[in-house]
N, C-alpha and C positions, 0 to 999 in steps of 0.2 A: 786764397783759402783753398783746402782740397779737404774734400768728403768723401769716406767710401764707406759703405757697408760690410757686413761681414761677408767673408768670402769674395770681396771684391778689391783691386789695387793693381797693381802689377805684379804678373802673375808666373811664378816660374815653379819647375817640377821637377823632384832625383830625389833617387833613394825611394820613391813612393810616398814622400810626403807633396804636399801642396800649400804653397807659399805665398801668400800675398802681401804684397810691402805697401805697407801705405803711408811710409813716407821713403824715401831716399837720401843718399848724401849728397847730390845735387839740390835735394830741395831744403836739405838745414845745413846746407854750408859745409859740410862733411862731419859734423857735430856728432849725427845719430843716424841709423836705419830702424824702422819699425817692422815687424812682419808679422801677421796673423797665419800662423802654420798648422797643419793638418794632419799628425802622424797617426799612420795606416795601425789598425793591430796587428801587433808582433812583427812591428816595423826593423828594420836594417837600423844598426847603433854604428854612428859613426866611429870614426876612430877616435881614440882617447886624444888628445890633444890642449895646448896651450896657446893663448894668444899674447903676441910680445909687447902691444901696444892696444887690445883694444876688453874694455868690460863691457860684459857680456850678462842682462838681464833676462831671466824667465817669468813668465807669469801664467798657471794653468788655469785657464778657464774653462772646460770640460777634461773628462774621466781622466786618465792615470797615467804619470811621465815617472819612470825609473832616470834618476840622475847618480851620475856618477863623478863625484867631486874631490878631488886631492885623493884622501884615504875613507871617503864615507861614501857610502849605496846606501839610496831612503829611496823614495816613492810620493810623487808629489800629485796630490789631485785640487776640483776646483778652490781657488781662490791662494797657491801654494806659490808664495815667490822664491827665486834665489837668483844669488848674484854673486855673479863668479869676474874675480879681480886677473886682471893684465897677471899670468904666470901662472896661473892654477890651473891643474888637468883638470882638463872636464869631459864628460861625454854624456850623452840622453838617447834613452829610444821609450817608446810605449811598448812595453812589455805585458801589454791586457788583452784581452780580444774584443775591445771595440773601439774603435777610436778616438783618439785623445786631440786637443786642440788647446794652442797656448799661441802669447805674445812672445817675441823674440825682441830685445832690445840691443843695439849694436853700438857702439861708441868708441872710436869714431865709427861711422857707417859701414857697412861688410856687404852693400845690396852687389855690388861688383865682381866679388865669390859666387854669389849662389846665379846670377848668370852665367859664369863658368860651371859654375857644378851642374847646371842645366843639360848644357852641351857634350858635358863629361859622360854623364848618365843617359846621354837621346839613345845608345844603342841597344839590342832587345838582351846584349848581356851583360853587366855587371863590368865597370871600368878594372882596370889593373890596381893594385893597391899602390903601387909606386905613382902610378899617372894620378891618383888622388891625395897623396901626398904630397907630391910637385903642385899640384895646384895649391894646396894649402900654404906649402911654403913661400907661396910668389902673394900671399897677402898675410903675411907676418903672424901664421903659426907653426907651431911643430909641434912631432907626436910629442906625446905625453903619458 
């Protein structure tokens, strides 16, 4: 069994959100990642992007996530799910000024990205857009 609290798990950071997974795909057999995330207000929106093999769940549990899904921009707040299928562009940022917190569900697991995007992001300036792109593509997305 493993327990964490909010704001507690293993814990990684880029783009100025804050990430805690509290589960991994070592720990469901590569099934799922879970992560409890923390977007900053008027946080950095990743790139648009598509995943070739894996669904991808949100669930907002505090203030305001702007999603951006195939052809539709909504605004999702607490208790707002969506779930975005293997091929669909998607992208999100919290576009409010205070900060927003949600679950991230990954299937199969994706915890092994966001410790690359850790190390992408450690420097005090903003990665190259190509060098984050390469990362994305070496775990089976592309822009979108």
């Amino acid at each position: 069994m493993r327990r964490w609290e909010s704001g507690q798990g293993l814990h990684y950071s880029a783009r100025g959100s804050e990430m805690w997974f509290k589960a991994i795909s070592a720990d469901t057999h590569d099934h799922f990642s879970l992560m409890e995330r923390t977007l900053p207000a008027r946080g950095a929106m990743p790139p648009s992007h598509r995943h070739s093999h894996n669904v991808e769940a949100y669930f907002v549990l505090d203030g305001t996530v702007e999603f951006r899904v195939a052809d539709q921009v909504f605004e999702g707040s607490q208790g707002t799910f969506v779930l975005v299928e293997p091929g669909e562009s998607h992208t999100f940022a919290n576009t409010s000024d205070a900060s927003a917190r949600l679950l991230v569900l990954h299937s199969p697991g994706l915890d092994d990205y966001f410790r690359e995007l850790e190390l992408l992001w450690a420097s005090s300036e903003p990665p190259p857009l190509d060098a984050q792109l390469a990362l994305m593509r070496r775990h089976g997305m592309e822009p979108g």
